[in-house]
VOGU-3710 file (C-alpha; in Angstrom, 3 decimals, decimal comma):
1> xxxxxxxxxx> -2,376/-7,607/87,466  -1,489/-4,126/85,506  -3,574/-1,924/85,282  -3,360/-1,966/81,915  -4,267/-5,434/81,589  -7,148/-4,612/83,424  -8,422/-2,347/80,344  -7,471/-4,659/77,746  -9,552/-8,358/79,069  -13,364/-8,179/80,002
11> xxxxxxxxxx> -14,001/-8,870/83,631  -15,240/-12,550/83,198  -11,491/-13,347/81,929  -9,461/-11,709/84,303  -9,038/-14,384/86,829  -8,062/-17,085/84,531  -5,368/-15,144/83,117  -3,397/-14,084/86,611  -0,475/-16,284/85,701  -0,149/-15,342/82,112
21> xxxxxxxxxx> 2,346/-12,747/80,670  0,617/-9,128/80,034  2,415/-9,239/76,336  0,581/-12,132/75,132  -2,612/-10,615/75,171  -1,546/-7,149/74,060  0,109/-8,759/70,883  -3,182/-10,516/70,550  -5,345/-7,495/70,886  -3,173/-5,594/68,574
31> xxxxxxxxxx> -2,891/-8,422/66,322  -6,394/-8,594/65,278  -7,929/-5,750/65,821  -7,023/-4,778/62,363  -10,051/-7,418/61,014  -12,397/-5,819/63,133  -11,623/-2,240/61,875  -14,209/-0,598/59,400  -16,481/-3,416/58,894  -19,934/-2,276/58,746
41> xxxxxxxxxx> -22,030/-5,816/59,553  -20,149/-9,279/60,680  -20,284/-12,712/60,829  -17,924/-14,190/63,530  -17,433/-17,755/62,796  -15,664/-19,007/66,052  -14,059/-22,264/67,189  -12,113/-23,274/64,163  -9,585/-25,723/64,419  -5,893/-26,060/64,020
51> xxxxxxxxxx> -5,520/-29,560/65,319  -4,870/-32,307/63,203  -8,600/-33,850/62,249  -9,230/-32,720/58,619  -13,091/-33,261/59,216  -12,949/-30,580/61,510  -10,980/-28,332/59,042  -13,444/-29,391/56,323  -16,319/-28,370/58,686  -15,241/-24,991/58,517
61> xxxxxxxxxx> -14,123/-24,202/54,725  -17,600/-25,408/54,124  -19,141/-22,835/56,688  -16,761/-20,027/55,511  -17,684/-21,173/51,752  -21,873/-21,310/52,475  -21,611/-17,903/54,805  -19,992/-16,250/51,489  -22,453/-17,088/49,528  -25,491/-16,661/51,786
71> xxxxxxxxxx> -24,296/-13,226/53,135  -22,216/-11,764/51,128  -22,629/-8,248/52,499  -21,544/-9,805/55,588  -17,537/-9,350/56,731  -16,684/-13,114/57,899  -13,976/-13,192/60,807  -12,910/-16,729/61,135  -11,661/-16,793/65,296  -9,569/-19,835/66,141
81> xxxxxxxxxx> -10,450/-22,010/69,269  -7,368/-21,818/70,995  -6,932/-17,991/70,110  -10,599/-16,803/71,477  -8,883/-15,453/74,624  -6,802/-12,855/72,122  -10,353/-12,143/70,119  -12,264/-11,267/73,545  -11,114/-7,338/73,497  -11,625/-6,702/70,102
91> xxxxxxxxxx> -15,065/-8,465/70,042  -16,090/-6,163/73,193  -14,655/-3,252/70,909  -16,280/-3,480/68,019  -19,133/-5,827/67,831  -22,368/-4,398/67,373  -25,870/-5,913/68,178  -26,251/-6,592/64,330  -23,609/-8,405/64,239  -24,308/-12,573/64,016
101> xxxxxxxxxx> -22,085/-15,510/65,671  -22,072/-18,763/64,012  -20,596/-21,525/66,312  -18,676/-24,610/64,902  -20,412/-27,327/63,941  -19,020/-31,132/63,882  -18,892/-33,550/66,820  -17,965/-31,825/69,754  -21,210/-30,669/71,202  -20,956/-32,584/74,791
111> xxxxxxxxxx> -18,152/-33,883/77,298  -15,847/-35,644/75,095  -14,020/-32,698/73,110  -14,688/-30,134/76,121  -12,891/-27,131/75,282  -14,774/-26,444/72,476  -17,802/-26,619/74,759  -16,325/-23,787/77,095  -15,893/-21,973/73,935  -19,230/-22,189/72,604
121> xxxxxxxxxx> -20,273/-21,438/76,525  -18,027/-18,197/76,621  -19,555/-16,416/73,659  -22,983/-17,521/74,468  -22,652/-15,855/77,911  -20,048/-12,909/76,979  -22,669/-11,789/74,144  -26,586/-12,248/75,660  -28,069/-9,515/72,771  -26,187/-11,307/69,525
131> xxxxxxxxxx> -27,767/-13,626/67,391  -25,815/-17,357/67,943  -26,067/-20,236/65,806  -24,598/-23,478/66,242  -23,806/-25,370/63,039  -24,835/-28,426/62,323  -23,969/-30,684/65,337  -24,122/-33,903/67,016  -24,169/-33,814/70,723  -23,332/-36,635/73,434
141> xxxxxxxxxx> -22,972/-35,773/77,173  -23,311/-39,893/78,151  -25,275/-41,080/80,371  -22,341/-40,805/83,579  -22,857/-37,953/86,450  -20,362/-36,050/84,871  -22,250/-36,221/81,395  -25,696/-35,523/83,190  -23,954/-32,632/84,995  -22,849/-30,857/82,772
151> xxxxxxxxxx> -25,966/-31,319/80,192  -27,669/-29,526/83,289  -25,003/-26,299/82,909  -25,390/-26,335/79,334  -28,792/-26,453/78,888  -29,306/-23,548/81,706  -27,329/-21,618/79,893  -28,132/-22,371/76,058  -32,014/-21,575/77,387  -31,303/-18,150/78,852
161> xxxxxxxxxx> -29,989/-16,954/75,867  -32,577/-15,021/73,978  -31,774/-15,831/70,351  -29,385/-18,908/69,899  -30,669/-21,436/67,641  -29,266/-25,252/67,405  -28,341/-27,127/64,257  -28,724/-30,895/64,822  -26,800/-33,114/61,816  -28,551/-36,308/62,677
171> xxxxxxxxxx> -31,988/-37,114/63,669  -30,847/-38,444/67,182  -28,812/-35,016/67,862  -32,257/-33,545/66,698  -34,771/-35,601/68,930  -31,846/-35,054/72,091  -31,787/-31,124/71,544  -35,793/-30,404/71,259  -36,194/-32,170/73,755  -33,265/-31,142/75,959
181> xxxxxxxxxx> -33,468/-26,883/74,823  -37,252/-25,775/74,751  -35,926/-22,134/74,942  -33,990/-22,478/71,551  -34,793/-22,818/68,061  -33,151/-26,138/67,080  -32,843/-26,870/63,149  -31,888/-30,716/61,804  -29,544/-30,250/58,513  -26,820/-32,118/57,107
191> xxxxxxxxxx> -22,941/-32,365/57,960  -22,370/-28,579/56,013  -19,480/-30,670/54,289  -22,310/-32,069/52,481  -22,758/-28,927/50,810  -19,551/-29,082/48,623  -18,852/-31,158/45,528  -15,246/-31,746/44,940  -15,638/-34,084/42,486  -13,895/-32,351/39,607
201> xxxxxxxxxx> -11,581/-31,963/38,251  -11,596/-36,026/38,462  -8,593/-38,028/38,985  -7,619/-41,758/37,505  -9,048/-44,012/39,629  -6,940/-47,307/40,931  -7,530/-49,628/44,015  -9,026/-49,131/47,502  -8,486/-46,585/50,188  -9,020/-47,855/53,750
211> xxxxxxxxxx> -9,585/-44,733/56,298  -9,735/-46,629/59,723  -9,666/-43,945/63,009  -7,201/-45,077/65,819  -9,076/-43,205/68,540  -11,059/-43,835/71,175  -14,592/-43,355/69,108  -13,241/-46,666/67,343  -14,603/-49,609/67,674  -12,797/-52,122/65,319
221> xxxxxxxxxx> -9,411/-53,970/66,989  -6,533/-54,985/65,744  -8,127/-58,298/64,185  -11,275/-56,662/62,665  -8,930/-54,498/60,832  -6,878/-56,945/59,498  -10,425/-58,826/58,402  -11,097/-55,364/56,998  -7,850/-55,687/54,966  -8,127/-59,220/54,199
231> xxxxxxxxxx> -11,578/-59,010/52,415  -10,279/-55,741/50,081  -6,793/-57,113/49,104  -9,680/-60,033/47,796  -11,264/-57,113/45,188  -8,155/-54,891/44,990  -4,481/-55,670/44,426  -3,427/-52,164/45,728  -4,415/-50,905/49,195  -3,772/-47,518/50,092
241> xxxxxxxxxx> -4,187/-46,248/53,915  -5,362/-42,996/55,317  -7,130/-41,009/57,632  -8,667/-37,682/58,410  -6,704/-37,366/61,494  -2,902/-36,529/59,981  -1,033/-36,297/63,636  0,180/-32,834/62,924  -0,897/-29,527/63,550  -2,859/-27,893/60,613
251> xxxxxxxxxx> -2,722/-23,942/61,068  -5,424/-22,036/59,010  -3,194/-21,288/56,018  -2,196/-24,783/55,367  -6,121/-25,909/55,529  -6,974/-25,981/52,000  -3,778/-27,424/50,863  -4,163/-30,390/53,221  -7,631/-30,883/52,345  -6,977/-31,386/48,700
261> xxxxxxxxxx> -4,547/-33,368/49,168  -6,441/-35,876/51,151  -9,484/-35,202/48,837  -7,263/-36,135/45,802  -6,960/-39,517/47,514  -9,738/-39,946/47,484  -10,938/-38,670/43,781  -8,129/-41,444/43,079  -9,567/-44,413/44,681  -11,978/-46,995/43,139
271> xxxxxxxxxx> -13,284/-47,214/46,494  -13,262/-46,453/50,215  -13,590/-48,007/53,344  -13,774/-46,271/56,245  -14,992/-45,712/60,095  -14,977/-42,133/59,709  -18,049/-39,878/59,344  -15,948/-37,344/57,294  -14,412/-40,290/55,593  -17,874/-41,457/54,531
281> xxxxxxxxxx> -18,594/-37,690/53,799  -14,960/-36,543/51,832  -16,380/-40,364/49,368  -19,716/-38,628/48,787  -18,681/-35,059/48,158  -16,227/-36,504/45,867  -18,187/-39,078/43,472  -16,163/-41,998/44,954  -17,920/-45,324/45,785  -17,859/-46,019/49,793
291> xxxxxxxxxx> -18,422/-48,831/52,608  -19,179/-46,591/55,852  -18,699/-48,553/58,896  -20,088/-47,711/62,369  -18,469/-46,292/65,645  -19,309/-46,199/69,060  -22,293/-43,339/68,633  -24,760/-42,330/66,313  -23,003/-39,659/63,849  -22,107/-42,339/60,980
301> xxxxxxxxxx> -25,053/-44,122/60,994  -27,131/-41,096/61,217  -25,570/-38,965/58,808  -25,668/-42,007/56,445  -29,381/-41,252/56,277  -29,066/-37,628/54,358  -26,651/-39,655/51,100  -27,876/-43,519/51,441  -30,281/-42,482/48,237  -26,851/-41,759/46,684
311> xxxxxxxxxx> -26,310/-45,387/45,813  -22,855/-45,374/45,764  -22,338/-45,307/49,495  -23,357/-48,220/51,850  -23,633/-48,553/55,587  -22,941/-51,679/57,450  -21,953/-52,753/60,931  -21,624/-56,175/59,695  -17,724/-56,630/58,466  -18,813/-59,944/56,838
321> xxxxxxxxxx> -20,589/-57,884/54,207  -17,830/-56,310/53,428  -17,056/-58,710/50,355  -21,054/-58,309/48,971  -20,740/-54,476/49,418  -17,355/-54,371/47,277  -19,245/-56,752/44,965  -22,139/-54,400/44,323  -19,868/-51,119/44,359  -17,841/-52,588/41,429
331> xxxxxxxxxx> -20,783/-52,637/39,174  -22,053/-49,320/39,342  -20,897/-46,799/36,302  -19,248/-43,593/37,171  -21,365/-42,478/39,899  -21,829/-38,606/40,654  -22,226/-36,847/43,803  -24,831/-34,221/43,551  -25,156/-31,951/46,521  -28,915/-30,462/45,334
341> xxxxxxxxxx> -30,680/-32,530/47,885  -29,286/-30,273/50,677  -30,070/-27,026/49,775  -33,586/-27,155/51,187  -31,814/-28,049/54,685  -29,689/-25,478/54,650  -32,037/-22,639/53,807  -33,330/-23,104/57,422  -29,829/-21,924/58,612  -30,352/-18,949/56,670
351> xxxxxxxxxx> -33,972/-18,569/57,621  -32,719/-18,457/60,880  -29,772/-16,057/60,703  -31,650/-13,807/58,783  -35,194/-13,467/60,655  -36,311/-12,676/64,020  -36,512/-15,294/66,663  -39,867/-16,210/65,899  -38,666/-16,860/62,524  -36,100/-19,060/63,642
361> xxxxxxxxx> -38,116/-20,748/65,790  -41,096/-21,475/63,044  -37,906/-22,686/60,952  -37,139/-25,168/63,802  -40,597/-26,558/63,016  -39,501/-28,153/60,170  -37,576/-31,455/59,720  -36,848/-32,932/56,905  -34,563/-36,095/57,504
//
């Protein structure tokens, strides 16, 4: 390794990047460290996606849009999972002990969708003296020696950090972390997509909109999704399909265009049907009525707890319901999301980024599912 190299990556990095040409992190260092020039105070919001699940892309315009709002003397860098590596030197550069980290939230917070765990484990080690927050989460290591494992690594870590607080976005998540991080403030809120309202300007409305995943966290086959499509075509002479995942990459300049194009789907739908927890979430956040389905965890079902008082959206696990839900969606009149309920929640997150960690911990003391 050069010895320039050597100046440019932080010590913990250098022996995972032996086999990797010196240019590549140069033209990352010099890349970026433009953004981290002249800024006073920052927020670094890392672990954004570019994959193709537009929850996860949701997940973070609605961080970037609450962290403008909440702080706007704040400069927001937005760092990219896959592009942390070319962050590190600038981060060790310029980052200041004022400066605040806010973590991804979604569904990655365990052993299924690991790399984002080694990213949330990098900064949390690489930057002991920085306030960390993890946005709203749901976690799930499974119960498997590999799950248990690496809990064990996580938690030793997460608890020697001296200010990281949690954000739980379900009240199992919730009951898992205070029980499984003593050492950390831990916070229950909504899904932060819950925080938008996309709803206008509204769209003509005509037929239904099935969003069905194809993934592993499904756990409808071939013949419950034909039921599924059997019981709507019933109620609804057009079908439209969908989903959140769009099997292509999605780079951050693309994100908003790709949202609101799936959200305009959705604004044109009578009503949705879906396995997806951002499925169930992109119906609320845009007025439009909604059967949620469950998968193999917690997430949709728990979420479903912050909107159920909505009306307009229904949980089931029961596909034979299907035809009473559709029933009882038909009759309601122009329903309208309103996001008010979760402003309470979220003023913990900025309790917590704002205050000391006592504060954040007293904030942790309150849950309001």
């Amino acid at each position: 390794m050069s010895q320039a190299l050597e100046k440019i990556l932080p010590l913990s990095f250098r022996n995972y990047v032996s086999n990797i040409p010196v240019y590549q992190y140069y033209k990352g260092y010099l890349s970026y460290r433009n953004a981290y020039k002249g800024k006073t105070k920052a927020i670094y919001v890392v672990g954004s996606p570019e994959h193709d699940n537009l929850g996860d892309h949701a997940i973070t315009y609605a961080q970037m849009n609450f962290l403008r709002k909440a702080f706007p003397d704040y400069t927001l860098i937005e760092i990219v999972a896959n592009r942390l590596m070319h962050n590190m030197k600038c981060l060790e550069e310029f980052c200041t002990p004022e400066d605040i980290f806010v973590l991804q939230g979604g569904g990655n917070f365990g052993i299924e969708y690991f790399r984002e765990e080694e990213v949330r484990r990098k900064i949390i080690s690489e930057f002991p003296n920085n306030k960390i927050i993890v946005f709203p989460q749901t976690i799930y290591f499974g119960d498997t020696e590999l799950g248990r494992a690496e809990f064990k690594k996580t938690q030793d870590l997460y608890g020697s950090h001296k200010d990281l607080t949690l954000v739980a976005r379900e009240a199992t998540s919730y009951e898992i972390m205070k029980a499984g991080f003593r050492n950390n403030a831990v916070l229950l809120t909504p899904d932060i997509v819950m925080s938008l309202d996309i709803t206008d300007p509204p769209k003509e409305r005509h037929g239904a909109l099935l969003c069905i995943r194809a993934d592993k966290e499904s756990i409808f086959g071939d013949q419950d999704k034909r039921t599924i499509e059997a019981y709507t075509a019933k109620h609804y002479s057009s079908i439209t399909f969908t989903d959140t995942c769009i099997e292509r990459p999605v780079s951050v300049q693309d994100r908003d265009m790709e949202l609101n194009t799936l959200w305009d789907q959705f604004k044109g739908a009578e009503v949705v049907i879906t396995d997806r927890l951002h499925g169930m979430i992109f119906a609320a956040i845009t007025s439009t009525p909604c059967i949620a389905l469950g998968n193999y965890n917690y997430k949709v079902v728990g979420s479903y707890e912050w909107i159920k008082h909505l009306g307009f959206v229904k949980f089931t696990n029961e596909l034979d319901r299907i035809p009473e839900l559709l029933e009882e969606l038909r009759q309601l009149d122009h329903p309208r999301y309103n996001n008010e309920f979760s402003t309470a929640h979220y003023s913990q997150i900025i309790q917590a980024m704002s205050g000391s960690p006592a504060e954040a911990a007293a904030a942790s003391s309150i849950v309001t599912a």
